[in-house]
DSSP file (Angstrom, degrees, kcal/mol; ACC not computed):
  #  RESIDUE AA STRUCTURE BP1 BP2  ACC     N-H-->O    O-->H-N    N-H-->O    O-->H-N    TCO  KAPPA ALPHA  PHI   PSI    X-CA   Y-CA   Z-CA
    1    1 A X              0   0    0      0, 0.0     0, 0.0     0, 0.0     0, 0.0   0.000 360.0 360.0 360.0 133.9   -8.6   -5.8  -13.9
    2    2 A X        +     0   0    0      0, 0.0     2,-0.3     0, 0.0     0, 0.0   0.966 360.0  49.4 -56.4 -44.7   -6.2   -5.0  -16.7
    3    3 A X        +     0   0    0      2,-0.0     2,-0.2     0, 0.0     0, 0.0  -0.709  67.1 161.2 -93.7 134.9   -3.2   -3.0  -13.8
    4    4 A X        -     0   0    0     -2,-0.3     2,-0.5     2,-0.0     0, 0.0  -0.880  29.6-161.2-145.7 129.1   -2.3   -5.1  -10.5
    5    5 A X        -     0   0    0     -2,-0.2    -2,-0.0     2,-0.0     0, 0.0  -0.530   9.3-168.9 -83.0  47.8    0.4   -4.6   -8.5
    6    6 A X        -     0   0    0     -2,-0.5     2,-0.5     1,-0.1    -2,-0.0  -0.311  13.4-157.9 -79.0 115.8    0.8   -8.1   -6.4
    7    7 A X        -     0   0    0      2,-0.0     2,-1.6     8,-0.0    -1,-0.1  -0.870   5.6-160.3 -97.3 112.8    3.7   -7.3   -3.2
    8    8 A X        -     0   0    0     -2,-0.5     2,-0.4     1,-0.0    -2,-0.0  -0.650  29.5-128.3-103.1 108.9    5.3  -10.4   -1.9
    9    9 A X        +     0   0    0     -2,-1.6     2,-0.2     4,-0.0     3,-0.1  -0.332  32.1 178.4 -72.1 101.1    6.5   -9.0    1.2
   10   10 A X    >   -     0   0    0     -2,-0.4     3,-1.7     1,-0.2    -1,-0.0  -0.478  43.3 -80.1 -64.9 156.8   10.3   -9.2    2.6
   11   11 A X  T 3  S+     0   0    0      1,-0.2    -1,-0.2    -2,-0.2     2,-0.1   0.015 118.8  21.0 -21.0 149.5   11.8   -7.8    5.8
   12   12 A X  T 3  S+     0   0    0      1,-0.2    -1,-0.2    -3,-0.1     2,-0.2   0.284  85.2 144.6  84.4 -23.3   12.4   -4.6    5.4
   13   13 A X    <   -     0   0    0     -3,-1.7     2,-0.3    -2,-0.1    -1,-0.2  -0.480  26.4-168.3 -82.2 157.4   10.2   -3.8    2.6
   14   14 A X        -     0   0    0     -2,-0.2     2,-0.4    -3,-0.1    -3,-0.0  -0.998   7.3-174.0-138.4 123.0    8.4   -0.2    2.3
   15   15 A X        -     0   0    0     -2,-0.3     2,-0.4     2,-0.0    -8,-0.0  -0.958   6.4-178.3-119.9 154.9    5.5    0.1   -0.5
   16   16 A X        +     0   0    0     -2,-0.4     2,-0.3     2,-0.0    -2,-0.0  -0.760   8.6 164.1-130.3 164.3    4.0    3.5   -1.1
   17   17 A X        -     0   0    0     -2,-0.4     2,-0.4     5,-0.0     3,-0.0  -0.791  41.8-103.1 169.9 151.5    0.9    4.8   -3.7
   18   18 A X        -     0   0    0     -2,-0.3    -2,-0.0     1,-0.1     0, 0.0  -0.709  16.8-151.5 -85.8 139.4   -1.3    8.1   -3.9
   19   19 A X  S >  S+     0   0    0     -2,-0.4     3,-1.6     2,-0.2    -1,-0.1   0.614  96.1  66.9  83.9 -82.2   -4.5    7.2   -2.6
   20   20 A X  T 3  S+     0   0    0      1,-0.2     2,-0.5    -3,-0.0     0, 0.0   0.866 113.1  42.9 -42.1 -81.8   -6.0   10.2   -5.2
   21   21 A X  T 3  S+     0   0    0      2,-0.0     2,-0.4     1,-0.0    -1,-0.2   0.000 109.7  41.2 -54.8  -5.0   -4.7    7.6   -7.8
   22   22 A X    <   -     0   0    0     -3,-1.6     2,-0.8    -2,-0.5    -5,-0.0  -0.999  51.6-144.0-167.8 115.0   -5.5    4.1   -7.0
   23   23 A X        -     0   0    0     -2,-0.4     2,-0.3     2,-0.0    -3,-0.0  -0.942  37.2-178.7 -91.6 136.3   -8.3    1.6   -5.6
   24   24 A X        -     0   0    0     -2,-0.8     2,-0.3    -5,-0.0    -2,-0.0  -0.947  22.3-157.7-128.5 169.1   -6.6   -0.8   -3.7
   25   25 A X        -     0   0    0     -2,-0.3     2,-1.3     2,-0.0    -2,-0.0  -0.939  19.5-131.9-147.1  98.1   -7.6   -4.0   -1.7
   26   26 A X        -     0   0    0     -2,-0.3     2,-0.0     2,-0.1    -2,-0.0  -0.380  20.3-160.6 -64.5  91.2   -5.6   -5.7    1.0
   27   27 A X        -     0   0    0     -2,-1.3     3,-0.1     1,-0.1     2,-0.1  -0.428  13.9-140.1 -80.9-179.6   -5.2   -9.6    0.7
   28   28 A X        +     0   0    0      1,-0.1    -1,-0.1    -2,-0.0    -2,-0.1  -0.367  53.4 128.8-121.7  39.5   -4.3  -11.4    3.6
   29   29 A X        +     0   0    0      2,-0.1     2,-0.4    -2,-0.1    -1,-0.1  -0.011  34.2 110.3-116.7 -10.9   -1.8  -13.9    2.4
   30   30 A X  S    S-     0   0    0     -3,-0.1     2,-0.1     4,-0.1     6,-0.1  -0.641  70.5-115.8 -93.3 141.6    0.7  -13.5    4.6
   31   31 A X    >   -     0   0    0     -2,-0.4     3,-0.9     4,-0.0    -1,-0.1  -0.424  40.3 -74.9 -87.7 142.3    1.3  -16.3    7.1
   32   32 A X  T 3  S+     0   0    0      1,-0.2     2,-0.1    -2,-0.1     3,-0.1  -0.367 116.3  23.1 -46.2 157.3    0.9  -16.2   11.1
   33   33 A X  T 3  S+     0   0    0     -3,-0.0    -1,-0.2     0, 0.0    -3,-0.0  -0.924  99.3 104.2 -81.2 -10.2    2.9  -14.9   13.2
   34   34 A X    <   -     0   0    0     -3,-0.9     2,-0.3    -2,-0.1    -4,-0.1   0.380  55.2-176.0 -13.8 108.3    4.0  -12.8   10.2
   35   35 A X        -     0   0    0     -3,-0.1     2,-0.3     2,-0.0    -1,-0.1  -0.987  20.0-143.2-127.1 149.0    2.1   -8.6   10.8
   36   36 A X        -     0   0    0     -2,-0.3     2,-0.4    -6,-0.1    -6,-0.0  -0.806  14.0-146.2 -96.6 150.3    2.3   -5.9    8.5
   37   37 A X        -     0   0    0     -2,-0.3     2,-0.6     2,-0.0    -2,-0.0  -0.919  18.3-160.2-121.9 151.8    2.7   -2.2   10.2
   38   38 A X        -     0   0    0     -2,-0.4     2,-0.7     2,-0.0    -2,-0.0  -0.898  16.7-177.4-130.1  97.5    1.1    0.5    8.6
   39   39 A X        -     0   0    0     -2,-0.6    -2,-0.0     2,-0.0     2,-0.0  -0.768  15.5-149.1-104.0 110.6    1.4    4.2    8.6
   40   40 A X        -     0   0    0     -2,-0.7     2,-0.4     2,-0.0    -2,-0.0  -0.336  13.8-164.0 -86.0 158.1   -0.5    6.8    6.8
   41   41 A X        -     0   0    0      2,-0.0     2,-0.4    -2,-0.0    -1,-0.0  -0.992   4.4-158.6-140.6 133.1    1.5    9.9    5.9
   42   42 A X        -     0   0    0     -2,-0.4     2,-0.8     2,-0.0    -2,-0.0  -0.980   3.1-164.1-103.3  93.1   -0.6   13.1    4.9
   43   43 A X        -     0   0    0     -2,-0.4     2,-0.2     2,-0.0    -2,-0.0  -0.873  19.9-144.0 -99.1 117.2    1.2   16.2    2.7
   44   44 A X        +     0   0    0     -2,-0.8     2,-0.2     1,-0.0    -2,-0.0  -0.399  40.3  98.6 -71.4 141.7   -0.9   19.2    2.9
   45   45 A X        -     0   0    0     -2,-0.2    -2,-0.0     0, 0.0     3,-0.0  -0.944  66.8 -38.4 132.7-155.1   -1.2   21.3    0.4
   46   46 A X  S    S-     0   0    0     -2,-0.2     2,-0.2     2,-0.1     0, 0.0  -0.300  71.4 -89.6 -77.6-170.3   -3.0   23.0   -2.8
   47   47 A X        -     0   0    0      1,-0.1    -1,-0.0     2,-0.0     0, 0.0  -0.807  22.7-147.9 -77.3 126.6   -5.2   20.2   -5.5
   48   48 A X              0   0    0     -2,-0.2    -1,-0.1     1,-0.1    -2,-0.1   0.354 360.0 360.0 -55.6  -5.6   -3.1   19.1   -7.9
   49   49 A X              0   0    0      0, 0.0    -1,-0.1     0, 0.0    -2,-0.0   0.234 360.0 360.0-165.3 360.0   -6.1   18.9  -10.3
């Protein structure tokens, strides 16, 4: 793919993206015991488009 985004994940890090905008693909790269926590956040409201 020509756009990639590759996160190499510190402590402490927060990454964000629209959804509407974006396929993305989780690799799994991070070593045991190392977990990522994950929250989806929703904003309501009209279509932008």
């Amino acid at each position: 793919p020509e756009y990639i985004y590759r996160h190499s994940w510190r402590v402490g890090d927060l990454v964000m993206w629209d959804n509407c905008a974006v396929q993305h693909l989780a690799s799994f790269d991070y070593a045991p015991p190392l977990r990522r926590h994950m929250e989806r956040t929703t904003v309501e409201g009209s279509t932008p488009y």
